[in-house]
C-alpha positions as a Markdown table, in Angstrom:
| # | Residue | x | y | z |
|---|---|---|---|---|
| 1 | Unk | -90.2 | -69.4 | -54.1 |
| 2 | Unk | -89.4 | -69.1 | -50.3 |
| 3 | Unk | -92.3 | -71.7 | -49.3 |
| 4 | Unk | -90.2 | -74.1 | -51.7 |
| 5 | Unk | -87.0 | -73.1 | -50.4 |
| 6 | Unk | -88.6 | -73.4 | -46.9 |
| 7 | Unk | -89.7 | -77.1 | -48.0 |
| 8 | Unk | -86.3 | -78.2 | -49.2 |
| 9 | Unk | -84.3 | -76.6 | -45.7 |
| 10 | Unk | -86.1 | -74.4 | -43.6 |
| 11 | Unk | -83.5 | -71.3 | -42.1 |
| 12 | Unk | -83.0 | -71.7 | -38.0 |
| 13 | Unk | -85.2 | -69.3 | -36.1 |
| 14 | Unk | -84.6 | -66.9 | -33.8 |
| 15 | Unk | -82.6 | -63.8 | -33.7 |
| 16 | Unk | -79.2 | -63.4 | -31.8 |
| 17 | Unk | -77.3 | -61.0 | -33.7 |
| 18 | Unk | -74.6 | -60.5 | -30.8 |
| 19 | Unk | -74.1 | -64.8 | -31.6 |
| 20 | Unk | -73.9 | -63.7 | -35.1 |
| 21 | Unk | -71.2 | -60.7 | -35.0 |
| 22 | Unk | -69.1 | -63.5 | -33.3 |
| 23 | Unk | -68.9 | -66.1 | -35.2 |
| 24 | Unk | -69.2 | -63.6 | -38.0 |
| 25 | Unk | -65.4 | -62.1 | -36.3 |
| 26 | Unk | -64.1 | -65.5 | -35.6 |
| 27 | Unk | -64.9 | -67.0 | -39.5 |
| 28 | Unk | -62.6 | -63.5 | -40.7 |
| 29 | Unk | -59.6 | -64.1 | -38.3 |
| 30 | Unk | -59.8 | -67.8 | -39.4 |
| 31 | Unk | -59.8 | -66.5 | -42.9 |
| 32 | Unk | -57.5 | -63.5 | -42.1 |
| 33 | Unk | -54.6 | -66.3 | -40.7 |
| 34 | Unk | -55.1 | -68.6 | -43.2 |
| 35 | Unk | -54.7 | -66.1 | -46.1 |
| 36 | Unk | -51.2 | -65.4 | -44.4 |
| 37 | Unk | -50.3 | -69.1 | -43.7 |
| 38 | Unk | -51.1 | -69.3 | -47.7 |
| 39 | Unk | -48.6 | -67.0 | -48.5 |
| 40 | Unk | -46.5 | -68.0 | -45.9 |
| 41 | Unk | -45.9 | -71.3 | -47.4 |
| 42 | Unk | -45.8 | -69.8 | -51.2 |
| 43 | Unk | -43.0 | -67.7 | -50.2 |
| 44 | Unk | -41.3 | -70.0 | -48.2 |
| 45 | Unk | -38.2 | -72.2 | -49.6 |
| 46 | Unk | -39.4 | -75.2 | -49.9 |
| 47 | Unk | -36.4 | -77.3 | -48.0 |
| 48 | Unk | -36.9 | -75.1 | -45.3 |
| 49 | Unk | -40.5 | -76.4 | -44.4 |
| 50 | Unk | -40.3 | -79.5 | -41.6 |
| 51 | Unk | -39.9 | -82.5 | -43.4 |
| 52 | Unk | -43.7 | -83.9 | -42.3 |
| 53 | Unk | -44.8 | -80.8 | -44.6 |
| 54 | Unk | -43.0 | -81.5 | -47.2 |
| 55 | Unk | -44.4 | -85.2 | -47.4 |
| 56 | Unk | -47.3 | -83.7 | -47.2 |
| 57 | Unk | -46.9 | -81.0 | -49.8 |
| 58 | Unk | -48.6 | -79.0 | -48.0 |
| 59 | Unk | -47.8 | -75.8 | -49.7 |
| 60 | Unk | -49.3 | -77.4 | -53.0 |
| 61 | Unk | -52.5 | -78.1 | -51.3 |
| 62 | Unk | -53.2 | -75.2 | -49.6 |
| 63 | Unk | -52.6 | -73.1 | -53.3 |
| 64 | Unk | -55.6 | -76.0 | -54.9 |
| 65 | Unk | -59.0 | -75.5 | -55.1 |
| 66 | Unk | -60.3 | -78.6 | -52.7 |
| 67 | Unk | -59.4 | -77.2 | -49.6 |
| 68 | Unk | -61.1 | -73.8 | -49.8 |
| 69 | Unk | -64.0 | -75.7 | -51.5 |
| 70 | Unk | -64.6 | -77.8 | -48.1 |
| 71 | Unk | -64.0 | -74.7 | -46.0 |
| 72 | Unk | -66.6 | -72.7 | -47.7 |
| 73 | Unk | -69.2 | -75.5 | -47.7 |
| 74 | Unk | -68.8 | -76.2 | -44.5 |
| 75 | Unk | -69.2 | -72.5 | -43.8 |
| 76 | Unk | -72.2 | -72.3 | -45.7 |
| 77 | Unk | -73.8 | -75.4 | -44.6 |
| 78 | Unk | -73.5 | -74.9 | -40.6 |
| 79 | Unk | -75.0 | -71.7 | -40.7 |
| 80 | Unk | -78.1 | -70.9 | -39.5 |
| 81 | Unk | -79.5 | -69.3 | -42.9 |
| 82 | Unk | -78.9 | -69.1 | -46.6 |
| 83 | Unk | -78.4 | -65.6 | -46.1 |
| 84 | Unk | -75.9 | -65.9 | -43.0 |
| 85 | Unk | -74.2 | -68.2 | -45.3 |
| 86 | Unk | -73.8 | -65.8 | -48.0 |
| 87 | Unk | -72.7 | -63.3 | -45.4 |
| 88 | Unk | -69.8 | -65.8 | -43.4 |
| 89 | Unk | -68.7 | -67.4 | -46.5 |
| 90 | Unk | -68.0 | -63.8 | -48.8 |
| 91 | Unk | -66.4 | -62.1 | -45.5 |
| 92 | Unk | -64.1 | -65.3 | -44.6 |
| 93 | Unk | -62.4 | -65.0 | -48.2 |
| 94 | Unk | -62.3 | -61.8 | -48.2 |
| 95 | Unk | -60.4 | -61.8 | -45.3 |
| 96 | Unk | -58.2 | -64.4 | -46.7 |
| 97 | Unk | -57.5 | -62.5 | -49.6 |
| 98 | Unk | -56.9 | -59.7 | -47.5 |
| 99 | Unk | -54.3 | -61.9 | -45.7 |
| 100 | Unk | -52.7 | -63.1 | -48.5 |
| 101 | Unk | -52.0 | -59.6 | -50.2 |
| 102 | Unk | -51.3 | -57.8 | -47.1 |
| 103 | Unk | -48.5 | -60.4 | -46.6 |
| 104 | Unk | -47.5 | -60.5 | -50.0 |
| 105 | Unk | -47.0 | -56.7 | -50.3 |
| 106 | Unk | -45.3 | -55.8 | -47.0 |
| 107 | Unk | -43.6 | -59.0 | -46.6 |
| 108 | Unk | -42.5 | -60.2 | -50.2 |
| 109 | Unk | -42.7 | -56.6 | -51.6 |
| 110 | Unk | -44.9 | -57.3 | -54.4 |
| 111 | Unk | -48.4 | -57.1 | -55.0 |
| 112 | Unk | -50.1 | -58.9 | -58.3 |
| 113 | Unk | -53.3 | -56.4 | -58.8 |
| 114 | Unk | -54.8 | -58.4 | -61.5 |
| 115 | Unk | -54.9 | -61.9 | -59.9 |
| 116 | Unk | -56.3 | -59.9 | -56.3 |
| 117 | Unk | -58.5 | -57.9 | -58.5 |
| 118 | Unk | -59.8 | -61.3 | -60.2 |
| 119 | Unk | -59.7 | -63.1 | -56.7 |
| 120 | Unk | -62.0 | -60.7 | -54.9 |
| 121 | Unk | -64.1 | -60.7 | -57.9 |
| 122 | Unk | -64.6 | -64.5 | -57.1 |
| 123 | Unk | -65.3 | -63.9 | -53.2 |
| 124 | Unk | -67.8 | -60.6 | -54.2 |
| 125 | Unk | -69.9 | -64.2 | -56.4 |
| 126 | Unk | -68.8 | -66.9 | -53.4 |
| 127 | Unk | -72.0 | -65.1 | -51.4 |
| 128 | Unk | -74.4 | -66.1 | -53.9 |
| 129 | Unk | -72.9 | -69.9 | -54.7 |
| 130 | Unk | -73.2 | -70.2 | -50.8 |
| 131 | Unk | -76.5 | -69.0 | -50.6 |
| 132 | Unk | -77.7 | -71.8 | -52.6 |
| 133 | Unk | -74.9 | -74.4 | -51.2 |
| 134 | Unk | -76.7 | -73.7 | -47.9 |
| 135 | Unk | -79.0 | -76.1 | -49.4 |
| 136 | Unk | -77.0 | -78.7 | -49.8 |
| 137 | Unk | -78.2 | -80.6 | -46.2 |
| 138 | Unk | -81.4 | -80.1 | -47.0 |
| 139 | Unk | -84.1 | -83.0 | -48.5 |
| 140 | Unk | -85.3 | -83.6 | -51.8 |
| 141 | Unk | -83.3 | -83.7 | -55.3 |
| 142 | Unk | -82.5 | -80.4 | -55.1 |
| 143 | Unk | -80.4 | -80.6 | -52.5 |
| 144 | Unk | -78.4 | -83.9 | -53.5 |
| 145 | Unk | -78.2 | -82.5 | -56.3 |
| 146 | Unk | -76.4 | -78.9 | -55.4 |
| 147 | Unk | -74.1 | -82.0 | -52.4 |
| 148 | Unk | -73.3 | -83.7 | -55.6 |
| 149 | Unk | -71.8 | -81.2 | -57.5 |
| 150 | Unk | -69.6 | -79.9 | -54.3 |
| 151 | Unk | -68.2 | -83.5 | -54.0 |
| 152 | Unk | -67.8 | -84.4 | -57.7 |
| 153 | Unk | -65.5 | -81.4 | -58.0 |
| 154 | Unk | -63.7 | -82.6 | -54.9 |
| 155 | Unk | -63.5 | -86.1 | -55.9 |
| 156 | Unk | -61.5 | -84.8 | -59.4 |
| 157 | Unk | -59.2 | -82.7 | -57.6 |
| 158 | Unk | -58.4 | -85.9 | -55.3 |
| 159 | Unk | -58.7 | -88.9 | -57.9 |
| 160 | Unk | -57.6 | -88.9 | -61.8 |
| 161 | Unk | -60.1 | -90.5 | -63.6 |
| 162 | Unk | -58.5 | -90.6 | -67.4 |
| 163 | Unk | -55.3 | -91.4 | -66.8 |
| 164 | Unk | -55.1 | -94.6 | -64.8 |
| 165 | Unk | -57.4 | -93.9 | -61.6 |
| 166 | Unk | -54.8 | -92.4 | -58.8 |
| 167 | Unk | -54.9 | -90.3 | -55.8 |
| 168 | Unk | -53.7 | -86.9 | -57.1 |
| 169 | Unk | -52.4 | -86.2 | -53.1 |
| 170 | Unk | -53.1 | -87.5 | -50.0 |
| 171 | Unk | -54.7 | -84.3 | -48.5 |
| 172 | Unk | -56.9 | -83.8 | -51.3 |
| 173 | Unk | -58.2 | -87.7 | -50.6 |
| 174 | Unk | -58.7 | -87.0 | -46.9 |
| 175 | Unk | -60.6 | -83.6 | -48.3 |
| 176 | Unk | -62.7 | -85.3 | -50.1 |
| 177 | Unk | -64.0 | -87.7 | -47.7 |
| 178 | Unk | -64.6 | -85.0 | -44.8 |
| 179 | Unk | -66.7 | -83.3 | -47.6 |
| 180 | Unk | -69.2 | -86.7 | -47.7 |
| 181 | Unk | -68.8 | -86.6 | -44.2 |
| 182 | Unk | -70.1 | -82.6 | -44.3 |
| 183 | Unk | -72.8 | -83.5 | -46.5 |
| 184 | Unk | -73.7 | -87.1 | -45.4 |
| 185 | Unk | -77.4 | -88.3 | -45.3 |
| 186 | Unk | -79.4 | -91.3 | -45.0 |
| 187 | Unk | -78.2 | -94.2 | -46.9 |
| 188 | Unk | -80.2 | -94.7 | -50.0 |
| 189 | Unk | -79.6 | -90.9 | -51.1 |
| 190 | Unk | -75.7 | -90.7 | -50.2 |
| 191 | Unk | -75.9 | -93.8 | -53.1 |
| 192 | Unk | -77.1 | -91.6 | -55.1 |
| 193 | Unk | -75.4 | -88.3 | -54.3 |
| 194 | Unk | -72.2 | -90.2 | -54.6 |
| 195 | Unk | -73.2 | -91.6 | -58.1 |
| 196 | Unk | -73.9 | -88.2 | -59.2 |
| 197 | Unk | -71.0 | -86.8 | -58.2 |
| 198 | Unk | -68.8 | -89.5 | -60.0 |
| 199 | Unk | -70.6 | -87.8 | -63.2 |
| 200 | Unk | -69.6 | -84.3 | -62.0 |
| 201 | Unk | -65.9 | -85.7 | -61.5 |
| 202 | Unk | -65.9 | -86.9 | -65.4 |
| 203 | Unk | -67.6 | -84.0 | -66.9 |
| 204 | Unk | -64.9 | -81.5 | -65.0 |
| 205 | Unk | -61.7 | -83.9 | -65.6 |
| 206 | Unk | -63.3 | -84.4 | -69.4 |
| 207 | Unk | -63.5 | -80.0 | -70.1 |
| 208 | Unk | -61.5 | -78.2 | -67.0 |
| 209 | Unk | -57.2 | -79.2 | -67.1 |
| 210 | Unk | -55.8 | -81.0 | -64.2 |
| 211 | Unk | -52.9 | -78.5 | -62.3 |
| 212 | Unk | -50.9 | -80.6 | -60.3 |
């Protein structure tokens, strides 16, 4: 199995693990900050917010899926191994989940214990989903086929496909096209990642509800 995973993206070598704890540190402050920007803006009366946010609706986007979605790829895809992936990508959400709650219990005086039990749930599985996203800007089918997934479900949070093809938001757009930028390759196979992920976008708008 490794000489095939080897053959589809082959891990960085060498071992700095001072380099590591670093960007290991910086990944969870990033997380940690933007887990408390989250529930910044949640909490926050909306009017309040400069008006360039609130054309922005930027609260909205930062409580959707897309966003985190791109930051996790990314994460997983720049680091040096599948495993370092796993690692960077579990610790940065549950960072931002620790954010988030830490915020929302000493701040707002309330603390929802089944969504945060639910949530880190979801980061505890994140390590294995970035594990094999890692993938993703590597050669072969494998790999387009692990980038086209990430993009089709950030092409339907962006675009609505079944009722009249618009841009859900702005953000979500931009979003959408960093994550083909992320995951670009050569021609002839971003044709074909971006034609997969179109399917992926219709099979999730077709079975998952749309949450504006």
């Amino acid at each position: 199995m490794k000489v095939y995973l080897d053959k589809i993206r082959e891990p960085l070598k060498g071992n700095n693990l001072s380099k590591d704890i670093i960007i290991t540190l910086a990944i969870m402050l990033t997380g940690f900050f933007l887990g408390l920007l989250q529930k910044w803006l949640d909490g926050g009366a909306y009017n309040d917010f400069p008006m360039i946010l609130q054309k922005l609706d930027i609260s909205n986007y930062f409580g959707r899926l897309g966003v985190w979605i791109l930051l996790g790829t990314s994460i997983s895809v720049y680091s040096r191994s599948p495993l370092r992936a796993g690692i960077n990508v579990f610790l940065f959400l549950l960072s931002m989940l620790t954010g988030y709650y830490l915020y929302s219990n000493y701040v707002l005086g309330f603390l929802p214990v089944f969504y945060m039990r639910f949530w880190i749930v979801i980061a505890f599985s994140s390590f294995f989903i970035a594990y094999i996203c890692w993938y993703a800007k590597g050669k072969g089918i494998f790999a387009i086929l692990i980038s086209s997934i990430i993009l089709g479900v950030l092409f339907s949070q962006a675009v609505l496909i079944f009722q009249g093809i618009r841009i859900t938001h702005m953000l979500e757009f931009l979003t959408w096209i960093i994550g083909v930028l992320v995951l670009y390759r050569k021609p002839k196979e971003l044709a074909l990642e971006i034609g997969l992920s179109l399917i992926v976008a219709l099979f999730y708008q077709s079975y998952i509800p749309y949450f504006g």
